[in-house]
N, C-alpha and C positions, 0 to 999 in steps of 0.2 A: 766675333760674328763672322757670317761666312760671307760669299763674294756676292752671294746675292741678297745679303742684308742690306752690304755697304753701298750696291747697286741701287736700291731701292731706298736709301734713305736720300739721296739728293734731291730726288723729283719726289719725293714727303715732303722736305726740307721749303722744297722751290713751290710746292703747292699748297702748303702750312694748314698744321693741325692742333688742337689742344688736347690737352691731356695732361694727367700726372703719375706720380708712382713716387715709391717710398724710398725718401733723397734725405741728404742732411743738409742746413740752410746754412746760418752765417755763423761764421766765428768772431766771437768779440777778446778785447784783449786781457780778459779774465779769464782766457782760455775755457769758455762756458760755452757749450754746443747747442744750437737749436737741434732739437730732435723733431724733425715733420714724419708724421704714418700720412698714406698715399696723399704725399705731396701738399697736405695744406695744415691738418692738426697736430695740434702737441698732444701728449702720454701727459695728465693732467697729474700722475704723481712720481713722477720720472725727472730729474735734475741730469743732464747730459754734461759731461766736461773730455777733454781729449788732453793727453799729457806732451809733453813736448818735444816726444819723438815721433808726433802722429802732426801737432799743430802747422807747422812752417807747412806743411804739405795737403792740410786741407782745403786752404785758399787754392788751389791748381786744378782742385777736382772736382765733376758737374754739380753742377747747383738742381733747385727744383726746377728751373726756368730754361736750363739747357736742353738745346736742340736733340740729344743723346739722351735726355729723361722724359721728354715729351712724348717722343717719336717710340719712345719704348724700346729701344734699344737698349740701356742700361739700367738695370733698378741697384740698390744698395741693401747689400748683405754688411752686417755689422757684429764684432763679438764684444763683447762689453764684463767690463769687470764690475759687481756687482755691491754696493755698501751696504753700511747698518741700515735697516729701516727708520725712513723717517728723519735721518741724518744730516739728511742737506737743507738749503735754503728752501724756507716755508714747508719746514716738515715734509722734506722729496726725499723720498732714496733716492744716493747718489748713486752714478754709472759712468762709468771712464772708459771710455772706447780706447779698445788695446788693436784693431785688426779693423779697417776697412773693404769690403769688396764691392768692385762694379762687375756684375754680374750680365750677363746678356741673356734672349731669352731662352736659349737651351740649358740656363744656370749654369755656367762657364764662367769662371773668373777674367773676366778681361785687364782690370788691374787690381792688383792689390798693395797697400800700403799699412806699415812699411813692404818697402819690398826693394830688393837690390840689384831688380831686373829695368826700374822707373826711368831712370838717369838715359838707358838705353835705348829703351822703345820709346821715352818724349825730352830729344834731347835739351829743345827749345826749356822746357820744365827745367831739365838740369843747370844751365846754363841763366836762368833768371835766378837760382837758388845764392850760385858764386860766382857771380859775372868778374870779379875784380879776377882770380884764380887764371882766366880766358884773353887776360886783354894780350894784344898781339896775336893772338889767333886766329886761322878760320875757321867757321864753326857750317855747318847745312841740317837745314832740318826742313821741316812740312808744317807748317802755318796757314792761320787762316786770316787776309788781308780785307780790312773791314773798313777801311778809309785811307786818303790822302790828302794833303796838305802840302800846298805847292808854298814855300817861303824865298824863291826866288835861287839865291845861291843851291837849294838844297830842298828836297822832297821828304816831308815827314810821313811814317805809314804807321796807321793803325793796324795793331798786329795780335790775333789771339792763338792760343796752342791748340792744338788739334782736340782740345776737350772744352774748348768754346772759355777760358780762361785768357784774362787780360795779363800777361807781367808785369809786376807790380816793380822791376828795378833795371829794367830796358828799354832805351827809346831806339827806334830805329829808322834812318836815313836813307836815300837816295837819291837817284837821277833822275830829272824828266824822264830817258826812253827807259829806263829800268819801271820807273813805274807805270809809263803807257803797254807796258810787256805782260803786265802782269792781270792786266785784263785781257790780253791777245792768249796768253797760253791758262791762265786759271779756269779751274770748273768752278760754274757759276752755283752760287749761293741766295735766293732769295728769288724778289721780282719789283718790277719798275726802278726806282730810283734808287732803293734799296738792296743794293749785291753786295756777297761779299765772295774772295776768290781765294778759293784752295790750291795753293802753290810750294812748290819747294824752293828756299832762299837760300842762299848764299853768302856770307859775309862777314867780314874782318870786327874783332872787338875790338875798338880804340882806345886810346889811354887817356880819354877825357870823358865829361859826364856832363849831360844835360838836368842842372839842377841835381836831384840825386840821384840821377839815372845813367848806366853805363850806356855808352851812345855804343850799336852796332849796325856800321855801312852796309848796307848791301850791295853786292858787287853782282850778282848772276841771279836771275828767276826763270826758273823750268816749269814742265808740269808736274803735276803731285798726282801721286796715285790714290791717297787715301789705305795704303801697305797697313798702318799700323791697327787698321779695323779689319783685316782678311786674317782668316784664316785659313 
């Protein structure tokens, strides 16, 4: 999207709209795909399934409900590999999605998966894929800070990736002033009680785990530019 898409999506965001457009929903652990057409209905004889070099990575990518699908920003270009008729469950042709794209509205690929560009442009993404690979390192990416939790010794933060996705195998830590900071330099998200703040973080992977979550400190929060939506 260009600079004055990315421009214009925060004060959408902050002034909030409905809408839909043609997304793909949940993945369950039969690796079985909801398939939604603009955003609400299923293909009444269509059986969706995605293989498992497409699965681990669709949990990372907008849902129907995402700010980025709403706002029209993204729709979903799909290529699908095509079965017997009538083959799958309750007599569905089946379809295996080989190729996802989140397309923007000049129909531009903005991400596509697989793809071996992912890891680069949402490092956050990469790094909740193999956190263990990371521990002892520093790692900085651009996140969207959605809450905090003051636990006394230590400040919990609710943290999603730049595609409005929660990680599913990272908790992350801080300071009192680190996270009073992160309302002083974040672009705001939302309105009233409800903000959340677009930041760039900073922070070492430890060699311990909250539950089954790799714990990463945050040590520095900057501002975020929102880079990986310009073109």
């Amino acid at each position: 999207m260009t600079d004055a898409d990315w421009s214009a999506f925060v004060p959408w965001w902050n002034a909030g709209v409905a809408g839909g457009c043609g997304v793909l929903s949940r993945l369950n652990d039969q690796d079985e795909l909801d398939l939604l057409l603009d955003g609400a209905n299923k293909p009444f004889n269509l059986a969706g399934f995605v293989g498992p070099e497409l699965a681990d990575y669709v949990k990372d990518m907008p849902t129907a409900t995402s700010p980025l699908a709403l706002s029209g920003l993204l729709s979903t270009r799909i290529t699908l590999r095509v079965g017997r008729k009538g083959s799958g469950p309750d007599s569905k042709t089946p379809v295996r999605v080989v190729r996802l794209e989140y397309v923007t509205p000049d129909d531009q690929a903005f991400i596509t998966v697989p793809s071996d560009d992912l890891a680069t442009t949402f490092p956050l993404i990469a790094l909740n894929h193999e956190p263990d690979k990371s521990v002892g390192k520093t790692v900085t990416f651009e996140a969207i800070v959605t809450g905090t939790h003051d636990g006394g010794k230590e400040v919990e933060l609710d943290v999603s990736t730049m595609l409005f996705r929660t990680p599913d195998n990272l908790t992350f830590v801080t300071t009192r002033e680190l996270a009073a900071r992160i309302r002083e330099v974040g672009t705001r998200f939302g309105r009233g009680g409800d903000v959340d703040y677009l930041v760039t973080l900073t922070g070492e992977v430890e060699n311990r785990k909250a539950g089954a979550r790799r714990v990463v400190r945050i040590t520095a929060v900057e501002p975020a530019t929102g880079k990986v939506f310009r073109r």
